[in-house]
C-alpha positions as CSV (number, residue, x, y, z in Angstrom):
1,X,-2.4,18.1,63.9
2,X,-3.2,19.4,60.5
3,X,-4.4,17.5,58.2
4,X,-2.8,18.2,54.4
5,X,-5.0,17.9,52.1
6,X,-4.1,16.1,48.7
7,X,-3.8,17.8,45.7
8,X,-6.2,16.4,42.7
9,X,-4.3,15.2,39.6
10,X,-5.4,16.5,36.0
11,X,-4.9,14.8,33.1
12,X,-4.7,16.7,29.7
13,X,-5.0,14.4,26.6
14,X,-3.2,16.1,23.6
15,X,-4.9,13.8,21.0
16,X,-5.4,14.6,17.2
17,X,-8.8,15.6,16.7
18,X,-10.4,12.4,16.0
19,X,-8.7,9.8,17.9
20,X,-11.3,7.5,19.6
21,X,-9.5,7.3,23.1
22,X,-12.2,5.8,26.2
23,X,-11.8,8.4,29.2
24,X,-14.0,6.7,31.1
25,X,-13.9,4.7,34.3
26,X,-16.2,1.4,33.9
27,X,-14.2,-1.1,32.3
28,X,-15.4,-4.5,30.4
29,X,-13.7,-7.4,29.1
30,X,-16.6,-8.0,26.1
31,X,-18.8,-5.5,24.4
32,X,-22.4,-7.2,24.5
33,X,-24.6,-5.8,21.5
34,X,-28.8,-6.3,21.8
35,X,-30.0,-5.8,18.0
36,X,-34.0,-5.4,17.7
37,X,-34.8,-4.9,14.0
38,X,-38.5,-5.1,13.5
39,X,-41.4,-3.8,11.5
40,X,-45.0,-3.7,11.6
41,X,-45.3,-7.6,11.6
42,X,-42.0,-8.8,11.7
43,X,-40.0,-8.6,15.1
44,X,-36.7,-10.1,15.7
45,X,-34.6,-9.3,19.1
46,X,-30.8,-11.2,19.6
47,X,-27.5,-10.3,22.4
48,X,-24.0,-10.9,20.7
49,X,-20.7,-10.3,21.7
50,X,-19.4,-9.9,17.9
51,X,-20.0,-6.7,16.6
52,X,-20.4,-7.8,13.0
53,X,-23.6,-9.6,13.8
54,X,-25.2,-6.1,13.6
55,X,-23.9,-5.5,10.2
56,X,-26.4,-7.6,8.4
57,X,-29.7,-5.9,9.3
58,X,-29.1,-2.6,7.4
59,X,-31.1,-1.6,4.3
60,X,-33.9,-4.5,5.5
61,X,-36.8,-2.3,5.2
62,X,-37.5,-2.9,9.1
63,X,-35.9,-0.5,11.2
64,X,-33.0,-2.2,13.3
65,X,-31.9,-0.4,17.3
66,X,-28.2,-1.6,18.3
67,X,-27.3,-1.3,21.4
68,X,-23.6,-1.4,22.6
69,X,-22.6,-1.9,26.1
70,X,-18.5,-1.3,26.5
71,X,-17.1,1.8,25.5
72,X,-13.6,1.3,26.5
73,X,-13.6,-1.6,24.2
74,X,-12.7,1.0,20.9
75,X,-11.7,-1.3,18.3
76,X,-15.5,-2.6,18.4
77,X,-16.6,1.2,18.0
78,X,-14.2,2.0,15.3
79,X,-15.5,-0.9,13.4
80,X,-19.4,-0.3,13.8
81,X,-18.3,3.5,12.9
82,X,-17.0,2.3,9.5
83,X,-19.6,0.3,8.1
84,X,-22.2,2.8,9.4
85,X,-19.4,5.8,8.0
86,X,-19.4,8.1,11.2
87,X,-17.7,10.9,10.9
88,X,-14.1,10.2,13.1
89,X,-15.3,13.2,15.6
90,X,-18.4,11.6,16.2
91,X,-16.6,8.3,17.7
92,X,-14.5,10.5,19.1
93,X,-17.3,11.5,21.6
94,X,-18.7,8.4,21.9
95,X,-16.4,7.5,23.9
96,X,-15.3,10.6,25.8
97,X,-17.5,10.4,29.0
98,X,-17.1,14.0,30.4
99,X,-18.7,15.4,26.6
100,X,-21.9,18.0,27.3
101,X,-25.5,16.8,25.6
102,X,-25.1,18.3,22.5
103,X,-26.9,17.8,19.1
104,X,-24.8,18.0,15.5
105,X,-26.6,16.5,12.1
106,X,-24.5,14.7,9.4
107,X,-25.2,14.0,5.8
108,X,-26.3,10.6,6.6
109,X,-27.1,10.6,10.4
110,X,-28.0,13.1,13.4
111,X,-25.7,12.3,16.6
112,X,-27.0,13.5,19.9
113,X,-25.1,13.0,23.4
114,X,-26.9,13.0,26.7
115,X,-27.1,11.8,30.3
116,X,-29.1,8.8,31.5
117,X,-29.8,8.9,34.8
118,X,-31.4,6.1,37.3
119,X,-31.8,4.5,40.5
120,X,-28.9,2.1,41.6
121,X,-28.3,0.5,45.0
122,X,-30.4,2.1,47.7
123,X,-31.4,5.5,46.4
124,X,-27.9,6.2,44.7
125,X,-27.8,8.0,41.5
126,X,-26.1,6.3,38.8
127,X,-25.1,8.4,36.2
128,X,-24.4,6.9,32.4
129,X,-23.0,8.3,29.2
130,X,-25.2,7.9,26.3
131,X,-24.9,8.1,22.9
132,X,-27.6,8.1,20.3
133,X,-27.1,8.3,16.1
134,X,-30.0,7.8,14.2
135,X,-29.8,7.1,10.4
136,X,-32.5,6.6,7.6
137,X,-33.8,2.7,9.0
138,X,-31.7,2.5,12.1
139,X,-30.9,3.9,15.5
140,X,-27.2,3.1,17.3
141,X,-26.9,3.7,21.3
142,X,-23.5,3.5,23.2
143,X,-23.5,2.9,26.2
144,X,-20.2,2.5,29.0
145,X,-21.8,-0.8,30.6
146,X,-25.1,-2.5,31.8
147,X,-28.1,-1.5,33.1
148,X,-30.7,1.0,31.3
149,X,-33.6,3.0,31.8
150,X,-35.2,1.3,28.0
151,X,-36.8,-2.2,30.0
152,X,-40.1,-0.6,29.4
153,X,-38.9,0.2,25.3
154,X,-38.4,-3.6,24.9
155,X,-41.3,-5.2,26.1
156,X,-43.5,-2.5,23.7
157,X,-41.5,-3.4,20.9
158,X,-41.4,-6.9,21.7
159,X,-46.0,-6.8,21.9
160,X,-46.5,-4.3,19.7
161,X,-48.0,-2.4,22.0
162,X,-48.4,1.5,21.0
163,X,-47.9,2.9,17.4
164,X,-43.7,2.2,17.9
165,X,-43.9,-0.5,15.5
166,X,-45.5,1.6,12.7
167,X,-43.2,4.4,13.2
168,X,-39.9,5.1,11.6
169,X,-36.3,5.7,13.2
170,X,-36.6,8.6,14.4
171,X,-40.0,7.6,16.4
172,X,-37.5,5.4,17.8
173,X,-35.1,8.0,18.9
174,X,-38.0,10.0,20.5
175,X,-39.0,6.6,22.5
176,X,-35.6,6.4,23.5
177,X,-35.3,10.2,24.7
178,X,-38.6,9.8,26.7
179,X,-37.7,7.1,27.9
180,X,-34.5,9.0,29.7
181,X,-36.5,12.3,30.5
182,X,-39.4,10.5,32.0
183,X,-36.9,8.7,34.6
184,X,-35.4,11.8,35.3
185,X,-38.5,12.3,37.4
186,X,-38.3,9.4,39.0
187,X,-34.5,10.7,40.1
188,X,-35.6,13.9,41.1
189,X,-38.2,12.3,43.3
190,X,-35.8,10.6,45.4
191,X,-33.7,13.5,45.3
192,X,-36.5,15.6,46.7
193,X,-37.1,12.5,49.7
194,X,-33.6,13.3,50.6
195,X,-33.6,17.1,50.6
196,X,-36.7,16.5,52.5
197,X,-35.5,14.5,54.8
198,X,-32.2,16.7,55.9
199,X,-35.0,19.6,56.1
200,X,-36.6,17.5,58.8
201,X,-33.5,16.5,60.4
202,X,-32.7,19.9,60.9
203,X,-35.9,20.5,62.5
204,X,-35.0,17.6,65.3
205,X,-32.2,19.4,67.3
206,X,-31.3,15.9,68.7
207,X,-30.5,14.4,65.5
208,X,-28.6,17.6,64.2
209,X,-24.9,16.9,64.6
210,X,-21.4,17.8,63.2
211,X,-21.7,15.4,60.5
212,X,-24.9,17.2,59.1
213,X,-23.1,20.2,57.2
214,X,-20.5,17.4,54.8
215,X,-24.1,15.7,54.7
216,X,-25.8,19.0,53.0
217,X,-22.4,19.7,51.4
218,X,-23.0,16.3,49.2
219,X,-26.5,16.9,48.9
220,X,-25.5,20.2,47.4
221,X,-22.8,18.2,45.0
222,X,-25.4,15.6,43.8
223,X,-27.7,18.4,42.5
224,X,-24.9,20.5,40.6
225,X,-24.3,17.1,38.9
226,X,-27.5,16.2,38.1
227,X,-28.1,20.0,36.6
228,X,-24.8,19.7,34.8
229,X,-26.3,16.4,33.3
230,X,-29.8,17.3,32.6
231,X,-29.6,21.6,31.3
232,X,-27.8,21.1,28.7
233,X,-30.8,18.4,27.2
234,X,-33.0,21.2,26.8
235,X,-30.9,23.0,24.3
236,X,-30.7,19.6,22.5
237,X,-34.3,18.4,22.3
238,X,-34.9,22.6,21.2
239,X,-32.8,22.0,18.1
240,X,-34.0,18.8,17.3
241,X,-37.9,19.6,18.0
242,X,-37.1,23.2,15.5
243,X,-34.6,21.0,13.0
244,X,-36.0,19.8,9.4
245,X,-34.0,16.7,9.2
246,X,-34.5,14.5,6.9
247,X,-34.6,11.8,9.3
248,X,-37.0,13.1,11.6
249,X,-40.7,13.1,10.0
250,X,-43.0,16.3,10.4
251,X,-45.6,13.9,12.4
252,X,-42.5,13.6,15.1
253,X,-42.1,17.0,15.6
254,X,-45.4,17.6,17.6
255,X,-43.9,14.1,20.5
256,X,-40.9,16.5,20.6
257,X,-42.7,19.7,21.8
258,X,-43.9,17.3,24.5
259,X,-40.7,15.9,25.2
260,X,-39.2,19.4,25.7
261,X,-42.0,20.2,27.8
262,X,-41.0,17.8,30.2
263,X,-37.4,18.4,30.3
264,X,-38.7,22.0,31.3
265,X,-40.3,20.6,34.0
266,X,-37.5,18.4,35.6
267,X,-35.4,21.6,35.2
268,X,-37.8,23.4,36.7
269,X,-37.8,21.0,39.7
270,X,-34.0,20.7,39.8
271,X,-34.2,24.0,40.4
272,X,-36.5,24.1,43.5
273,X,-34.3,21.7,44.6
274,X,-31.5,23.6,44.0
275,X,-32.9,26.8,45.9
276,X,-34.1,24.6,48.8
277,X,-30.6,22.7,49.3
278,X,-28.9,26.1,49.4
279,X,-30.7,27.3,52.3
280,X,-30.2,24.6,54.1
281,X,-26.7,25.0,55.0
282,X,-28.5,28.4,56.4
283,X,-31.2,26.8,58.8
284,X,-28.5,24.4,60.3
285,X,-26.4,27.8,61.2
286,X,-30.1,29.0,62.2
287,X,-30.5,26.4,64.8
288,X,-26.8,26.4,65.8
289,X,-27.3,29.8,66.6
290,X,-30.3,29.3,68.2
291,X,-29.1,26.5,70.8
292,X,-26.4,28.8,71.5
293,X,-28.5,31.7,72.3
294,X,-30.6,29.2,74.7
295,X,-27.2,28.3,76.6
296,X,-26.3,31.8,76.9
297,X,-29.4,33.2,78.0
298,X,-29.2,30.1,80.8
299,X,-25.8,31.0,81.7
300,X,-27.5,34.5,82.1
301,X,-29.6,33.5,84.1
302,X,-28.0,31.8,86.9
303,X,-24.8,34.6,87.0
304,X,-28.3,37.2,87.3
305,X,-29.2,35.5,90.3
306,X,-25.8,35.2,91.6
307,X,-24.7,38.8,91.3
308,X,-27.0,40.1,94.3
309,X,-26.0,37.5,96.7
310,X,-22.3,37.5,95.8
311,X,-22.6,41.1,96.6
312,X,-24.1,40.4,100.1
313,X,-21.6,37.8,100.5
314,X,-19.1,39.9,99.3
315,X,-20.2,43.0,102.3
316,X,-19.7,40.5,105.6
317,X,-16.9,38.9,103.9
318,X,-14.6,42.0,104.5
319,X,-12.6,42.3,107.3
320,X,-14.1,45.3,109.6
321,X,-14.2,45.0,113.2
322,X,-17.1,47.1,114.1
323,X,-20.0,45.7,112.0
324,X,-23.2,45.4,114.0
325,X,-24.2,42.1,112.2
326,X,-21.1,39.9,113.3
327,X,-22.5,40.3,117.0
328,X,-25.8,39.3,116.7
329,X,-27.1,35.7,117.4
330,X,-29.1,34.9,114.4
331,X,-27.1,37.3,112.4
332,X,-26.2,34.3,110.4
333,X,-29.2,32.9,109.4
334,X,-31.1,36.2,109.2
335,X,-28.2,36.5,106.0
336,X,-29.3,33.5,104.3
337,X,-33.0,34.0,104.8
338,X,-32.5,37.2,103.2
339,X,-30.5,35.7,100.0
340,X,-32.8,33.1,100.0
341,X,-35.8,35.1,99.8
342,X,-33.7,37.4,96.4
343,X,-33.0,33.8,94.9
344,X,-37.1,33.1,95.1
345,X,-37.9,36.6,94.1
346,X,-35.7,36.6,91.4
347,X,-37.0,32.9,89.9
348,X,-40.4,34.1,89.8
349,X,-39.8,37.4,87.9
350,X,-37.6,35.7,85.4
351,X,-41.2,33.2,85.2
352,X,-42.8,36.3,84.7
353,X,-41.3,37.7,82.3
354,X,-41.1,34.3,80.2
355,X,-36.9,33.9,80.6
356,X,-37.2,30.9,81.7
């Protein structure tokens, strides 16, 4: 029976450019905000649910990070957009979930969209929208719910450990962004355990099945993600690490050559991957081919072996009356010593000649 395969649904939103509408899929009832607003000696870290409660740290002389968790919940964003005055298309993208990584500077902020990446539930990528604006003494994130790659961020803000204290926002915004990039590596490692691991499953024709191709064919779909997610980055961290912002201090500029060094390297390694998950579609074909050969070559073989004493058989199976053969005693067994002695002969040159 066939099956009929069901046709994908697209949805087109004809909005006016500008309208904050949340295309995303993750849903919460609350938008939790974590506000750190610190300085050199002063450090201050709080959670809310009320979005005004990050309204009160601006123009502190301590830099202040709020992070919102909830982007379908767009009244929230729409009011942290107007006391910070973003630009309507920049809360726009905020929330749209499919927008590339892409940089754009403002008069009183620079806006930069990108994809965090991390480990969730056994090995499974989990893929989050993330959006960063960073401002004169402050530095917004958004993103659509819980759980970060920025653990590691909080507990050197909260000790003071490193030169993040001293720095400015757009340190900050560099911490955050290699923060993201360096657990990119972490993702391609376990990406490169699982292309590894299909490589050596090939390898164990026992193990190789009908279920392995949709196996590659999903490995092959998790790497066209993740290079969808992660390529365009390097254009961004380019612009920013070549941009003379006035938010982002000359100093900064030399942690941003590093950082785009490293995005080149995780591209680099996507891809390798990339290449190696491509050709693995090709090596299971390989070793289909392969048994296939060994069953013919058997099949061979045996109809080789047969083909002499089917002959024979073939001879004093026809119906003559004069054949000398039918009249002698041991005519019989003389016969099958005779095919007997083919079949053994033919067995050991096929030994010989490394056939079987």
């Amino acid at each position: 029976m066939k099956v009929k395969k069901k046709k994908k649904s697209y949805k087109t939103s004809n909005l006016a450019p500008g309208t904050i509408a949340y295309l995303g899929k993750k849903q919460s009832t609350i938008t939790n905000i974590e506000i750190v607003n610190y300085s050199k000696d002063n450090y201050k870290s709080f959670k809310s649910n009320a979005v005004k409660d990050a309204f009160d740290f601006k123009g502190n002389d301590c830099v202040t990070w709020v992070n919102i968790d909830g982007l379908n919940n767009v009244k929230d964003i729409e009011t942290l957009g107007l006391h910070y005055k973003l630009h309507p298309l920049t809360l726009e993208d905020i929330v749209n979930t499919g927008q590339r990584p892409k940089l754009e500077e403002f008069e009183n902020y620079m806006f930069v969209v990108f994809k965090m990446l991390f480990i969730k539930n056994d090995d499974e990528i989990h893929y989050e929208h993330l959006s960063l604006i960073v401002g004169d003494d402050y530095v917004l994130t958004f993103q659509e719910a819980d759980g970060d790659v920025f653990n590691d961020l909080r507990e050197r803000l909260n000790s003071a450990k490193g030169r993040i204290r001293t720095q400015g926002s757009d340190y900050l915004m560099y911490s955050i962004l290699d923060a993201v990039v360096d657990n990119y590596f972490t993702v391609i490692e376990v990406l490169g355990d699982k292309v590894e691991d299909m490589e050596g499953l090939l390898f164990q024709s026992n193990d190789a099945d009908d279920s392995t191709p949709g196996k590659i064919q999903e490995l092959k779909q998790e790497i066209l993600k993740m290079r969808r997610s992660i390529y365009p980055l390097r254009e961004v961290i380019s612009r920013m690490e070549k941009t003379d912002c006035i938010f982002i201090e000359e100093k900064t500029h030399s942690y941003l050559r590093d950082l785009y060094d490293h995005i080149i390297q995780v591209s680099e390694s996507v891809d390798l991957y990339r290449e190696m998950i491509w050709s693995l579609m090709d090596m299971y074909m390989t070793i289909i081919n392969n048994k296939m050969n060994e069953i013919m070559k058997v099949l061979t073989i045996v109809a080789t072996i047969f083909i002499p004493l089917t002959f024979i058989a073939g001879i004093y199976g026809m119906n003559f009356k004069y054949m000398p053969e039918l009249n002698s005693q041991n005519g019989y067994f003389i016969l099958l010593g005779v095919m007997f002695i083919i079949f053994i002969f033919m067995l050991i040159y096929f030994r010989r000649k490394r056939w079987l």
